[in-house]
N, C-alpha and C positions, 0 to 999 in steps of 0.2 A: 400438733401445736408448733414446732419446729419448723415444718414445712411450711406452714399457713406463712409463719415470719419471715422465713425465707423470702417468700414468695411478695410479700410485700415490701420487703429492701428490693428486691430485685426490680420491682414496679418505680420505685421511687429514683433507682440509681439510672445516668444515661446506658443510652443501648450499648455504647460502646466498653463498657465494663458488666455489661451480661451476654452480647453475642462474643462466640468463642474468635470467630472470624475478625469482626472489628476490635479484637482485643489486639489479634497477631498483627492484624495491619497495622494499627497503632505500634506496634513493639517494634515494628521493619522501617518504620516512618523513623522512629526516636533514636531505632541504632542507625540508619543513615545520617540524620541530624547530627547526630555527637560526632560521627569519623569525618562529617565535613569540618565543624568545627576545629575539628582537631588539626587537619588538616589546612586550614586556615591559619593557625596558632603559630605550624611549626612554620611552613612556608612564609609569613609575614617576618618572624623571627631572624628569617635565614634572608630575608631582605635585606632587612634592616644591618645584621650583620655583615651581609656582603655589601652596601652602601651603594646599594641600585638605585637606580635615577629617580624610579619610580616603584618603590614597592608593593604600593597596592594592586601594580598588574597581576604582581603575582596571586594576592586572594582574588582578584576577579577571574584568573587562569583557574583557582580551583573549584569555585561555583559553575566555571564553562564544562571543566573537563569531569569533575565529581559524578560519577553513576553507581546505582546498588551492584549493578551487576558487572564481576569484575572484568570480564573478556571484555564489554563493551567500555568501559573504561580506559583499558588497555587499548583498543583502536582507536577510541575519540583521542587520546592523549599523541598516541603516533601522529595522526594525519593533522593535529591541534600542531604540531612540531613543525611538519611538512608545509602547513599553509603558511607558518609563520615565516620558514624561511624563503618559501616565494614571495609573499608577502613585502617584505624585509629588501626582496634582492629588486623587486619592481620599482620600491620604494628610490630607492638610493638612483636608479636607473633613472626615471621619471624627474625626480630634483635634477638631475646634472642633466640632464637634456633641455631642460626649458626653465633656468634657475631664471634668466634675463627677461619671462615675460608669464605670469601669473597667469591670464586668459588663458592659454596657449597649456598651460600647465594643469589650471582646474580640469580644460578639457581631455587632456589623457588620463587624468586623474579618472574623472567619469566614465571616461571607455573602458578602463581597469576593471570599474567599481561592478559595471553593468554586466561586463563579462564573467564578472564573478559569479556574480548573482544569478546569472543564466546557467553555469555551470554546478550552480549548490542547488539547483531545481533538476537536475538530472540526475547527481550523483545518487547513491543507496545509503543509508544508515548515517555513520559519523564519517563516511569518505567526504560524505558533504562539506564536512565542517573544515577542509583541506579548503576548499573554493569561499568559504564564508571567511575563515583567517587569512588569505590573501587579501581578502575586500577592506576589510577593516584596520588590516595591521599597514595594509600602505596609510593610511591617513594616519593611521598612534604615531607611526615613527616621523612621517613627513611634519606632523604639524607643530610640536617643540622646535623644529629645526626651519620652519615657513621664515622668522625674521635672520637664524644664521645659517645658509646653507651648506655652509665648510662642515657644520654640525653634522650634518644627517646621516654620517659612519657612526658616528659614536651612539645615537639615539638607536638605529638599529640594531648595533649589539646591544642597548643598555635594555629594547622589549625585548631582545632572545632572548636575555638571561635570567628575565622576569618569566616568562613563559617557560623556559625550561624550571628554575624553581619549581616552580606549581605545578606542573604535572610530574614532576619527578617524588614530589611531596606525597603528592597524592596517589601514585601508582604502589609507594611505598608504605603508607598509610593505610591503602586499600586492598592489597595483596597479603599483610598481614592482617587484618581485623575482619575481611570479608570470607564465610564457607564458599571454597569454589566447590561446586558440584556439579560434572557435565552429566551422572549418570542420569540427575534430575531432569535434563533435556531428552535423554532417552525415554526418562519412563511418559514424558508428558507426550512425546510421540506415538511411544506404544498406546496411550489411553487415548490420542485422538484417531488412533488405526480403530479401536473398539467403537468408539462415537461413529465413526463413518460406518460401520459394520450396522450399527445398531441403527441409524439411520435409515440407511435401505433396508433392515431389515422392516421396519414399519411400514414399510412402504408397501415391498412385496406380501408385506401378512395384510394389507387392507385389498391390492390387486387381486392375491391369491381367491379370494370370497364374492368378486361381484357375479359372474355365471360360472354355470356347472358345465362343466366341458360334455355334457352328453347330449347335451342337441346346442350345441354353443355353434359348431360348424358349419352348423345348414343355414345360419341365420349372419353368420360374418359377412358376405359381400353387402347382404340388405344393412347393417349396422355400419358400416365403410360407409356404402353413399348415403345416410343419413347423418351421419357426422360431418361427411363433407360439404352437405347443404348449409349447414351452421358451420362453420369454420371461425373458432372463436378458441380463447383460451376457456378453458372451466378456473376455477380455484383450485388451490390444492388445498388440502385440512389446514385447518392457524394451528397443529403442533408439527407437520409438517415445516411450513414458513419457519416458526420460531427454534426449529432443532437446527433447519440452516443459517440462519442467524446467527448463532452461535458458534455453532463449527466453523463457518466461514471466518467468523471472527476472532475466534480462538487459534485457526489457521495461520490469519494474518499475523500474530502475536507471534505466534512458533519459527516464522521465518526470519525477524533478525536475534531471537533468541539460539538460534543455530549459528548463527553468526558469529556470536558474542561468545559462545561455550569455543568455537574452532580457532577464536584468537587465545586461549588463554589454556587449550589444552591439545597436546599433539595427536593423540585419536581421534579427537572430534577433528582436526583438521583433514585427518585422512580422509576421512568419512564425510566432510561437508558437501561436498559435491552432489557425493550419492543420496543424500540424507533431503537437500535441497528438490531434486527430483521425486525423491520419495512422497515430500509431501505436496509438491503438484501433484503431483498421479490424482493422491486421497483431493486434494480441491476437487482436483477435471471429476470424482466421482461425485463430490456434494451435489456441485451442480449441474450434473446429469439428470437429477430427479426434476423435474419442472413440470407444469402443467401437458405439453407434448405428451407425455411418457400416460398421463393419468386419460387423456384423450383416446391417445389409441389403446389401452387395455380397456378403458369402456364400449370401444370400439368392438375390439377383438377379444369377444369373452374366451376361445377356443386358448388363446394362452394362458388360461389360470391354471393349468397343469404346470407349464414352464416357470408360470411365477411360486406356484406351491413348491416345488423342487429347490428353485433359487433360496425362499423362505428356509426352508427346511437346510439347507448350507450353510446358511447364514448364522442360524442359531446355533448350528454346529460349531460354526469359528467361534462363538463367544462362548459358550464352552470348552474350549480347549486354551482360551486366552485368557480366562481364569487364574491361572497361578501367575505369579507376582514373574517368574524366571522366565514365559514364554517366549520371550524375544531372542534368551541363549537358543533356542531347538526350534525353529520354525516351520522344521520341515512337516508334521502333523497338519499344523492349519494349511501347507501348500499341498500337500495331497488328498484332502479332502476338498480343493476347488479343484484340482485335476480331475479328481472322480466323479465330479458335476457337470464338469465339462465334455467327459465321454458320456455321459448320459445326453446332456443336450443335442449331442453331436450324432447319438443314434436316434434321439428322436425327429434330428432335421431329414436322416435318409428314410424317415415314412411317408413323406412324400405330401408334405404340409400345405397348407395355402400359401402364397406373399405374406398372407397380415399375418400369420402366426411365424413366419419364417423373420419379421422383422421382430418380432418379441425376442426371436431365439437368435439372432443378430446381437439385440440390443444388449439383451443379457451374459451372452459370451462375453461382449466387449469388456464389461462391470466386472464377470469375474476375469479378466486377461490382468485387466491395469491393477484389480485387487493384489492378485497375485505378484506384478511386480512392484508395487509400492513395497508388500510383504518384505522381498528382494533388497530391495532401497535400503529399507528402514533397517534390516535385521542383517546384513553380511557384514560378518567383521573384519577380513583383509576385500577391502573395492578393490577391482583393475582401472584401471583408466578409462575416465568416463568422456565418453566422444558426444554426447548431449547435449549443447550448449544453448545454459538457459540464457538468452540474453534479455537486459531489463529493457520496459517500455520508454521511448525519450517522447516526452510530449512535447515538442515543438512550440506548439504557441503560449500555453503557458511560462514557458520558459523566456523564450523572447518576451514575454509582456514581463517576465522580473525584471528581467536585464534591461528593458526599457526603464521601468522604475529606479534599479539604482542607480541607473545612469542620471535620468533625471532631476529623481532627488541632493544627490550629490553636486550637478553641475546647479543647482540652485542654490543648495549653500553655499560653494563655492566662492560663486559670484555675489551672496548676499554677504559674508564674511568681506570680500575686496570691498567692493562698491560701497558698504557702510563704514568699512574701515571697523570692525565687531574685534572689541579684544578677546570677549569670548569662541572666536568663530571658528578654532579648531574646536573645541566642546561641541558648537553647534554640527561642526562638519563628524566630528566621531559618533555623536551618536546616532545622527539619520546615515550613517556608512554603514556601523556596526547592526543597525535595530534590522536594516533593508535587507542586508546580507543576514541576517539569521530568520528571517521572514520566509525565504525563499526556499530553505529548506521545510515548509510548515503545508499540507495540501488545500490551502488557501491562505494566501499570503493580504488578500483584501478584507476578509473576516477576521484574522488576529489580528490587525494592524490595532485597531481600537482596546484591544488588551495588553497588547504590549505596551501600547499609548498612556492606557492607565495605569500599568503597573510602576509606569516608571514616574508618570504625575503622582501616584505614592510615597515613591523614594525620594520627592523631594520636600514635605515636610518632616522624614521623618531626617534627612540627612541635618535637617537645619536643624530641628531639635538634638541631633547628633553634637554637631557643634559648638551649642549653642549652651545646654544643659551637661552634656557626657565628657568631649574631650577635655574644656578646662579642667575637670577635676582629676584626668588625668597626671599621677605621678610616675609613672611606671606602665612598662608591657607589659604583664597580668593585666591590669586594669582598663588595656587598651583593647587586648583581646577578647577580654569577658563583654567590653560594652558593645564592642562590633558583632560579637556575637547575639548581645538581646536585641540587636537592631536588624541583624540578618535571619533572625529567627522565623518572622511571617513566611518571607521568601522561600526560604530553605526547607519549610515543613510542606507548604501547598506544591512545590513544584509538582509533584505527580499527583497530584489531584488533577484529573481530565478537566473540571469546567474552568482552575483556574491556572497551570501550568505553566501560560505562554506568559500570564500577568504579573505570577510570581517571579519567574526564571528573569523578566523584564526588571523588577522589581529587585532582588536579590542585586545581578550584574550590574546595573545604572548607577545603584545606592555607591556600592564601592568606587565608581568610578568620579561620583560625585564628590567624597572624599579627600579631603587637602591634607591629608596623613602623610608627611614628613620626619625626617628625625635632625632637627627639632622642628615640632609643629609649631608653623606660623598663623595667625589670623589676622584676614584682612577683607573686614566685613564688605567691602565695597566690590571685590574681585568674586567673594563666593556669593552675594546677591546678582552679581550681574551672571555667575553660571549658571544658577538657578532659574534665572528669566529664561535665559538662551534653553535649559532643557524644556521648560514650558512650552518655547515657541516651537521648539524641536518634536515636543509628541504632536503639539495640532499641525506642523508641517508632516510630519506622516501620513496621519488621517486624511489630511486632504492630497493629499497624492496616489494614497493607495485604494481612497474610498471615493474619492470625488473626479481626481483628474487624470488616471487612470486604472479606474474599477473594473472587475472583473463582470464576467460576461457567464454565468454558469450556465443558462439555459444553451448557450451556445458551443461552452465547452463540451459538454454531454452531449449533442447531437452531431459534432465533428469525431466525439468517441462512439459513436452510434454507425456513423457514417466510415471510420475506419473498420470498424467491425465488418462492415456488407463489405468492403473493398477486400477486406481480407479473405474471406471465403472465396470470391468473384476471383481471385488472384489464387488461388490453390486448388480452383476446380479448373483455369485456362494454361495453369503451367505444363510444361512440355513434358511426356510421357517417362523421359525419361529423368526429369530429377526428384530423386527421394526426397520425401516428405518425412520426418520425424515428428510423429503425432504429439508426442508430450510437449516438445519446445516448440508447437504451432499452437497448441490447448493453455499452456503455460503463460505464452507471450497474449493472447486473449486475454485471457483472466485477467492480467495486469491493467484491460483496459477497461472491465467491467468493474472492477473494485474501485476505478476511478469515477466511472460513471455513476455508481452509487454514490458513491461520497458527493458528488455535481449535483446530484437529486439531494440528498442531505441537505444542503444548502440553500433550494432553492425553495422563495415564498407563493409562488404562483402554482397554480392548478396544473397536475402532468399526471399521465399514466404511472407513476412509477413501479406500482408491483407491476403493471404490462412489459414495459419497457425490458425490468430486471429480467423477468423472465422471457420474454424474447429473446433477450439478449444469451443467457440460457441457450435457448434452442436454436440459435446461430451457431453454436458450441455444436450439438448435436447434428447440424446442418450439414459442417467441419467434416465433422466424422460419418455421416453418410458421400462425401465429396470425397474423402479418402478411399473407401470402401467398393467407390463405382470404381474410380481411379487404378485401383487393385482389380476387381472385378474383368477391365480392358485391355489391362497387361498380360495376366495370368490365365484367365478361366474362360473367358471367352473365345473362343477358337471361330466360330463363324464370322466371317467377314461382313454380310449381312448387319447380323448382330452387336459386332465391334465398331460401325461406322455409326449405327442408330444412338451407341452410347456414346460416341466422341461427338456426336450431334446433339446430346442431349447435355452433355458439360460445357458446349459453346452458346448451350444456352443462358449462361451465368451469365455471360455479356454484357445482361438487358437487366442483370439482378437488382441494381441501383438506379435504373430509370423506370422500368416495366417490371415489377419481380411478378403480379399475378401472370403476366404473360409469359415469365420464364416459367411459373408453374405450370400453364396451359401445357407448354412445349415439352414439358420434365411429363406431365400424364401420359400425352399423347405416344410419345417415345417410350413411356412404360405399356400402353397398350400395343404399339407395333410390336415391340420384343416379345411379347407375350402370345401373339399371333403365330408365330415363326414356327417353320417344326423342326423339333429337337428329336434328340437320341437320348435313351438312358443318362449317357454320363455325362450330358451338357443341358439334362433339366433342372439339375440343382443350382448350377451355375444362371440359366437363366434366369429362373426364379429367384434368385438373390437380386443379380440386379435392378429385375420387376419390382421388389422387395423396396430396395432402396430408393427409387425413383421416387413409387408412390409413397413415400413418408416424405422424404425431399423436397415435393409437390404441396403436400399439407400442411409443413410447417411453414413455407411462404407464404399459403393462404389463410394460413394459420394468424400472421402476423405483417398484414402489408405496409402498415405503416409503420414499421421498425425498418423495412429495408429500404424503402422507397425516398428518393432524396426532396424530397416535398411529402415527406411523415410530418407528420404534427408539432412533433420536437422542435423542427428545423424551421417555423414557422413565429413570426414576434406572439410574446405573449396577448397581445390586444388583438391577434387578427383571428379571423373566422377558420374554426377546425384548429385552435393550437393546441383543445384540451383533449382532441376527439382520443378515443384507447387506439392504440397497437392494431387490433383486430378488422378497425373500419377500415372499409376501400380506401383512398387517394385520391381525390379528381384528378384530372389531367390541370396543368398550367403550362399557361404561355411564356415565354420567357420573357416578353414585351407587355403582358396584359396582365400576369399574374393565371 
């Protein structure tokens, strides 16, 4: 009877006071909410007290810098310091250089602004927000000071001081009320080492079952050239796709969460480095698994030995990684891949075909990078790591911000002069400030219209602020509490995904909208005409970001498509003699696939996308047979013969990006001469590798022609014939005159 009641309260109540999870979230949301508050309260306080010019910069400083997480707090607030005082020092520079002619003046102003904004699309994390507070803080400071320019020292110091306030509030706020806990980033580590584990292990337990390796042998060349007649992606399983989904994403998460833990704790900084790498390695392993891999083990029943072996590892390590401490003792899980790896390693000297000798290629590879992720993740004093990951700079993205702050600002600019707008520093602060935090966002065209509204929000509620809340303030309690229930919407949604960019718009404007003085003046006529100005101000956004220079996504994604082939193309023609560093080749890819995703995210028109992704994938793998041969020419090859057929076969990349089934032609044909050739005992293993590698090489361009080909589909307008064709079709030929 008890239960029955239970069970219908529980029906009756929202989910989020029966699931255990939307309870916690809720709790994590409500204790962030109060320590902004708080943090609001004391900071405005300490304005007021110190008789700042403008104290509300300081709560706007702590709605900017305010994060749950306290390391990432602690750098937002640093480089939040840093930009201000470039910001600050440009500012002052910029005024005394062109006090005598406005035009002259808007426009450095704008070169400032646009270069900012160029610079906050490269940066990583909150180094960003170093290049976004330069952008904005020139205009805070310049435009109190636009009618006296003698002023614009004292404005300068009076937003440092406002800024240092507020982050200083809030670092102190937040460092005591926040659990810091870097173990928590280890153990989410170690549990995405086990994901990746469990990952391939699905994998190889569905390869392990498709043939019996007892007559699998005799029938492998016949299943080779029948694969190769179809030369097409398969599918992989939908819990395949949906396990890398996650992981990739949950990857993505982990990396500025590493970030965040190494500013705020000195082990993690040791370790960051190493820790960094570590979880590339585990990415480069997620998306190794692609359709490729599922082709040729349909291909090559003869390796379901090699895949039952790997299987049988694999479950090994997640039994051993079981106990909560595994990460203290790691040596167990690394020599149970060592002992797989000698095993592989005598079954390559039995004297295998190509197709099986590329299984046992592929699979060493998985467990190599296994084992040093293992390495990465798990050594407690690092040496000096000589790996440098460096991040991806997207070039035209960037320039197309930079274009927009520029322009949007020399627009207001001139429309503040030219109409003579008393409001037109308002107008100028907030298409500088909105531009410059835009460009930190991975599409700056798609939020513009939320920011836009979030801040078309803030301004009924500002005037109801006004209008109802402050007169009846008597006192600072009551100023605090009210700007609190008015900052409440903002404050609670920011980390809600769909509406974050609107809230955070919506939070920041609000206060800046604000005529909070001590003593508050009203002067209905000044705060209606700021009001109109932010009006005009969001639809001047929109139409700049969305109309008169919009973003181009199908095009961004096929210049990241088209980097991707150049890169490969560029590491199979490099010179014999310079090392290659797999992970920060495999690393700095990735960076350009996750953008690519994201580019297809976006886009409303008809694309390959799972093609695409996964091509993209097997570019990665492509990579790593171009290393392999590379190695193969250096080391193992000893026949001159032999050593020229392969340096002839990596000049075959050449043509990767105009002709790639042609370079495949040339990648077979050179794996059949090598294969002709007569060898000796100790230089048939070594042949047959390269054999190995070729003919995968060969398959996965034909695999995927129009992913390399620079007239793919992708690259093509969406209205014209063949834009939607998959990854797998041929390419016509085109004219460069004719089309």
């Amino acid at each position: 009877m008890l239960r029955t009641l239970s069970d219908q309260i529980g029906r009756l109540l929202p989910s989020i006071f029966v699931q255990d999870e939307k309870w916690r979230a809720m709790l994590g949301t409500a204790a962030y909410t109060a320590r902004v508050f708080l943090c609001i309260g004391i900071a405005l306080f300490l304005a007021f007290m110190f008789q700042l010019q403008s104290p509300m910069s300081a709560a706007t400083t702590v709605l900017i810098v305010a994060n749950p997480t306290v390391g990432a707090m602690v750098s937002k607030s640093v480089w939040r310091v840093i930009g201000t005082l470039l910001g600050a020092g440009i500012s002052v520079g910029v005024m005394a250089a062109f006090m005598q002619s406005p035009v002259l003046y808007f426009a450095a102003l704008s070169a400032f602004v646009g270069l900012a904004c160029m610079v906050a699309t490269f940066l990583r994390l909150f180094r960003a927000y170093a290049a976004v507070l330069v952008g904005y803080t020139i205009v805070i400071v310049a435009a109190p000071a636009f009618s006296n320019p003698e002023h614009i020292f004292l404005a300068a110091m009076g937003r440092l001081s406002a800024v240092t306030t507020g982050v200083v509030t809030t670092a102190f706020v937040f460092m005591l009320t926040s659990p810091r806990k870097p173990a928590l980033v280890l153990g989410a580590l170690g549990e995405v080492f086990r994901e990746t584990v469990r990952h391939a292990l699905s994998f190889y337990t569905a390869e392990s079952q498709h043939t019996a390796p007892v007559d699998a042998q005799d029938h492998t060349a016949e299943q080779m050239e029948r694969l190769e007649s179809t030369a097409s992606f398969r599918a992989l399983p939908p819990p395949l796709y949906d396990s890398r989904s996650h992981l990739l994403a949950r990857m993505a998460g982990l990396g500025p969460a590493i970030e965040y833990a190494a500013a705020d704790d000195r082990d993690m900084q040791a370790r960051v480095k190493r820790l960094r790498i570590g979880l590339s390695r585990l990415t480069g392993l997620i998306v190794t698994y692609h359709p490729y891999w599922l082709n040729l083990s349909l291909a090559n029943g003869a390796s379901s030995a090699v895949h039952r072996e790997v299987a049988t590892t694999l479950a090994r390590i997640l039994d051993l990684t079981e106990k909560p401490d595994w990460q203290d003792n790691p040596a167990p899980v690394s020599a149970c891949i060592h002992d797989t790896l000698r095993k592989l390693e005598a079954l390559e000297h039995q004297s295998p075909s190509p197709s099986v000798l590329a299984s046992l290629d592929n699979t060493r590879d998985v467990l190599v990078q296994l084992d040093q992720a293992l390495h990465d993740l798990t050594i407690q004093r690092p040496t000096r790591v000589l790996i440098p990951l460096r991040p991806y700079l997207e070039w035209p993205m960037a320039l197309r911000n930079g274009a927009r702050g520029m322009f949007i600002a020399l627009l207001a600019g001139m429309m503040w002069y030219v109409l003579h707008w008393s409001s037109g520093p308002m107008l100028m602060l907030f298409v500088v400030s909105a531009s410059s935090l835009l460009s930190t966002t991975p599409s700056a065209a798609k939020t513009s219209p939320m920011m836009a509204f979030g801040t078309a929000l803030a301004i009924p509620s500002s005037m109801l602020c006004h209008v109802v809340g402050l007169p009846q303030i008597d006192g600072y309690p009551l100023l605090w509490l009210t700007l609190c229930l008015f900052l409440l919407p903002g404050v609670w949604l920011q980390f809600h995904p769909r509406y974050s960019i609107g809230a955070f718009g919506y939070a920041v404007f609000f206060t800046m909208m604000l005529a909070v003085n001590n003593p508050i003046t009203y002067d209905d006529l000044t705060l209606t005409n700021n009001w109109l100005t932010m009006a005009v101000a969001c639809v001047l956004l929109v139409l700049v970001f969305r109309v008169i220079l919009p973003a181009n996504h199908r095009l961004d994604a096929a210049r990241l498509v088209s980097s991707l082939t150049r890169s490969v193309q560029r590491l199979a023609l490099a010179s014999p003699k310079r090392e290659v560093m797999w992970v920060a080749w495999e690393g700095f890819q990735i960076q350009k696939i996750s953008r690519m995703m994201m580019r297809f995210s976006f886009l409303t028109e008809s694309v390959d996308r799972q093609g695409y992704t996964d091509a993209a994938f097997a570019a990665l793998s492509l990579g790593r047979l171009v290393v392999r041969l590379r190695w193969n020419a250096s080391h193992t090859l000893r026949d001159r013969q032999a050593h020229a057929l392969l340096q002839e076969a990596l000049e075959a990349f050449r043509l990767l990006h105009r002709a790639p089934l042609e370079t495949a032609d040339r990648l077979s044909h050179a794996a059949y001469r090598i294969s002709t050739l007569p060898d000796s005992a100790p230089t048939a293993l070594a042949r047959d590798r390269a054999v190995s590698c070729l003919e995968q090489a060969a398959y996965i361009i034909r695999s995927a022609p129009g992913f390399f080909d620079r007239h793919g589909p992708l690259h093509l307008g969406p209205d014209m014939p063949g834009a939607d064709a998959p990854v797998s079709a041929a390419v016509p030929r085109r004219s460069v005159m004719f089309g």
